[in-house]
N, C-alpha and C positions, 0 to 999 in steps of 0.2 A: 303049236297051234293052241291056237284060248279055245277052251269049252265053257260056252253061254250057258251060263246057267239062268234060265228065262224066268223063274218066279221072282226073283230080286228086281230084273229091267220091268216086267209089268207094272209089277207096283209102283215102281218109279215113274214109270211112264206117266200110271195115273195121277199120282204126286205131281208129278211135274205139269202137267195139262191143270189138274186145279188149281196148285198154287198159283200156276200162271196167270190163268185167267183172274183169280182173282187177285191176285197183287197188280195185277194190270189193270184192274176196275176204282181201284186205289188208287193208287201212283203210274196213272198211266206212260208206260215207254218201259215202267222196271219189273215187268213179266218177266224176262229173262233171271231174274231173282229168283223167281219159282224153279226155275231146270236148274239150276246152282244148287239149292239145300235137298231138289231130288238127287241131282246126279252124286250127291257126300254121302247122303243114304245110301246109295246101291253101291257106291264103290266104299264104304264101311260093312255095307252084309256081305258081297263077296269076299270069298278068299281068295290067297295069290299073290300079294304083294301090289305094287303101284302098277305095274304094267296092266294084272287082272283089272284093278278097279278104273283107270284109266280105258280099257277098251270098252268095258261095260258101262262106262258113266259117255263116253263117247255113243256106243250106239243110243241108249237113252236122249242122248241130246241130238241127233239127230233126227230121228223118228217123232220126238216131242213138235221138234222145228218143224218139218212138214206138216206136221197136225194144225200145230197151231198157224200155221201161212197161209195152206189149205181154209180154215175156216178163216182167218181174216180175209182170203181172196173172195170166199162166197159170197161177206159180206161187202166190201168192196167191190165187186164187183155189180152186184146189183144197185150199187152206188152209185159207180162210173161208167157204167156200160158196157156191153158185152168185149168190143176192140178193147179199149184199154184196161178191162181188167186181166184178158187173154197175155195180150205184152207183159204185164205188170205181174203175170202168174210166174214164166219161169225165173224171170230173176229174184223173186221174192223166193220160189221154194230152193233156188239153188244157194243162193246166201243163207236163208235159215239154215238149212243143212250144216253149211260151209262152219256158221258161226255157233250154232247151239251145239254142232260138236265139237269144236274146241272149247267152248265154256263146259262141255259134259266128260270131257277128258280131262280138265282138272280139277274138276269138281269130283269125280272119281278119284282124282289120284291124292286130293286131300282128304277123302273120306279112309281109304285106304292108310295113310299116315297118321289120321285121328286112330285107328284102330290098331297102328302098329305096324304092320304087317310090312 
C-alpha cells in the first residue's frame, strides 16, 4: 500500500489549478498543460520509484480535474441554464477525472524517471 504523502500533492494541486487556468487563458483548450508539469513535479519530489510517482501524480490529476470541471460548470452553467448545465455536470466531472488522471499518472511517472528513481 502507497503512503500519500500530502505536502508534495497539495502543492501540486495548486500548481496545477494555476498553471491551468492560466495556460488556458492563453491557448485556450491546452490547460491540461498546466496538470502535466504539476503532476512531473510531484511525482519528481516523491519517492518510491515510477509506481509512487505515478499514483501520486494520478491523484493530483484527478482532484485538479474536478476542480477545474466544477468551476467551468459554475460558469457554464450560468451560461446555459440550470437543466443543461445539471446534464452537462456529470459527464464533464466524470471524464475530467477519467482523463486528468491518466495524464497525472504519467506525468508522475516521468517526473519519477527525471529523478531517477
Amino acid at each position: 500500500m502507497v503512503e500519500v504523502k500530502w505536502t508534495p500533492v497539495i502543492i501540486g494541486l495548486v500548481i496545477a489549478i494555476i498553471l491551468g487556468l492560466i495556460i488556458d487563458l492563453v491557448l485556450p483548450g491546452w490547460g491540461v498543460i498546466g496538470y502535466l508539469i504539476a503532476t512531473i513535479y510531484v511525482g519528481y519530489t516523491v519517492a518510491g520509484g515510477y509506481m509512487n510517482g505515478a499514483i501520486h501524480g494520478a491523484l493530483v490529476g484527478i482532484v485538479a480535474g474536478i476542480i477545474g470541471a466544477i468551476l467551468a460548470l459554475i460558469i457554464g452553467t450560468a451560461a446555459a441554464g440550470l437543466a443543461a448545465g445539471a446534464i452537462a455536470a456529470v459527464v464533464v466531472l466524470v471524464l475530467a477525472a477519467i482523463i486528468d488522471g491518466i495524464i497525472g499518472a504519467i506525468g508522475g511517472a516521468i517526473g519519477a524517471a527525471i529523478k531517477g528513481e
